[in-house]
C-alpha positions as CSV (number, residue, x, y, z in Angstrom):
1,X,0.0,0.0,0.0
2,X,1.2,3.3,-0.7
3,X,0.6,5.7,1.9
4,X,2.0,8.9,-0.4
5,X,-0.8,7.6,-3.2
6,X,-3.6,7.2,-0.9
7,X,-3.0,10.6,0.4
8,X,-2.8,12.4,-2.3
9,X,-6.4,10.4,-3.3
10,X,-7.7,11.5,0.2
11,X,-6.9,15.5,-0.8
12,X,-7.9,15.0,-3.6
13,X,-11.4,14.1,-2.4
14,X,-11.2,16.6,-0.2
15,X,-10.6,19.0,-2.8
16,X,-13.5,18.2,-4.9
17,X,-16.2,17.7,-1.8
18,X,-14.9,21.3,-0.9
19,X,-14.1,19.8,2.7
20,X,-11.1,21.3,4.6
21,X,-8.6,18.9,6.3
22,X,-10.4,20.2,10.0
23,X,-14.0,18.5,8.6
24,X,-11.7,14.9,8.4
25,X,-9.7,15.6,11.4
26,X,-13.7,15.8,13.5
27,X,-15.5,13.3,11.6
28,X,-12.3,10.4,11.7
29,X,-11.7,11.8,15.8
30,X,-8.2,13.4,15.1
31,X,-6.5,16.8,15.7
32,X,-6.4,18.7,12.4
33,X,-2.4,19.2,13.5
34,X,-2.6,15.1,13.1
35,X,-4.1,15.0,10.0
36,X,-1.8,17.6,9.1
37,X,0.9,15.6,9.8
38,X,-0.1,12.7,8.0
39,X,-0.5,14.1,4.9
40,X,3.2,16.0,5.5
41,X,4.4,12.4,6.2
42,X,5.8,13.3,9.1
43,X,3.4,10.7,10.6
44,X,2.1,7.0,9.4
45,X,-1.7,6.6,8.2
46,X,-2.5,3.9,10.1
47,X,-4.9,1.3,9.2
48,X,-7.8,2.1,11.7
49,X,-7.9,5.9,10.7
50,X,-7.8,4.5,6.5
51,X,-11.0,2.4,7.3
52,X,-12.3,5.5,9.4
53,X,-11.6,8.0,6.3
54,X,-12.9,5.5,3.9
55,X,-16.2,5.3,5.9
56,X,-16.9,8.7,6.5
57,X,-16.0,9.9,2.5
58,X,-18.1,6.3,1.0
59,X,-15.0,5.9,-0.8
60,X,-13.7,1.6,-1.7
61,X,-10.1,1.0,-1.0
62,X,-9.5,0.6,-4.6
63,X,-10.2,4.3,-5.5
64,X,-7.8,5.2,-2.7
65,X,-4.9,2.8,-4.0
66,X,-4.9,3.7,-7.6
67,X,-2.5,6.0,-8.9
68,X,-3.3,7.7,-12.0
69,X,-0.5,8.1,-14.9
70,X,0.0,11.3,-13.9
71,X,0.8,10.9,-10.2
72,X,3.4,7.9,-11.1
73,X,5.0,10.3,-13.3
74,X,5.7,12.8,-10.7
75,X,6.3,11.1,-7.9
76,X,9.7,10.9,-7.3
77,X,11.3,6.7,-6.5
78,X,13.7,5.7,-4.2
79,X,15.1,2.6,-2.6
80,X,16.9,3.1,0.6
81,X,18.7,0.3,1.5
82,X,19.9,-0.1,5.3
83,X,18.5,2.9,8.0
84,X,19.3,5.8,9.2
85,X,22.5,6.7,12.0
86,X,19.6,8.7,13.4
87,X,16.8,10.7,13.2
88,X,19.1,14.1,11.9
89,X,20.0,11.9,9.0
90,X,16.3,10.5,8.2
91,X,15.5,14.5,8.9
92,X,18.1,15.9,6.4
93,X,17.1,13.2,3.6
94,X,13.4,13.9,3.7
95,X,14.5,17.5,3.3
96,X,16.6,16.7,0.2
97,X,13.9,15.0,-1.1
98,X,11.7,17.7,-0.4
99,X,14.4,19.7,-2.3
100,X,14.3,17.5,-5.5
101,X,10.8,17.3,-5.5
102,X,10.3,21.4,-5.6
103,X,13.1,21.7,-8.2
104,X,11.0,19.1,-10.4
105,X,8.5,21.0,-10.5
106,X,10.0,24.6,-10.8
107,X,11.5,22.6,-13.8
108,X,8.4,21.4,-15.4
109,X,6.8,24.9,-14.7
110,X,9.6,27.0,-16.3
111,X,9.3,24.2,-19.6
112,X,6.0,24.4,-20.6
């Protein structure tokens, strides 16, 4: 399951049901600030609030777990391979990442 995919599925919703993150936060029982940070990735989604999100929104696991063409195209792989020294490291890759990711876009913007 991938938890960046069935995010960006989830805001997506959101987006087009004109519902702020705050209206998921109450109805799933979470702090906006949590919600927040799930969808930052600073925190897991974890199963029980997935079932709770897909209850509240009617939508099937299936529509959250398929990626269109477009959002495999722009998401950005990688493969780590070991772990982290500790959490600096893990903090400093995420940001480099982060980095990539913005200079991708600024990229595609600037080319078309």
């Amino acid at each position: 399951m991938n938890n960046v995919i069935i995010i960006k599925n989830i805001q997506t919703w959101l987006k087009e049901n004109q519902r702020p993150q705050s209206w998921l936060a109450e109805q799933i029982g979470l702090s906006t600030a949590m919600i927040s940070q799930i969808f930052s990735g600073t925190r897991k989604l974890q199963t029980k609030h997935l079932l709770r999100i897909l209850k509240v929104t009617g939508l099937q696991m299936a529509t959250l777990t398929s990626a269109s063409t477009d959002q495999l195209a722009n998401d950005i792989h990688y493969e780590l391979r070991g772990a982290f020294s500790n959490k600096n490291s893990e903090k400093t890759f995420k940001r480099l990442l982060w980095d990539i990711k913005r200079y991708v876009d600024l990229e595609e913007t600037i080319n078309d």
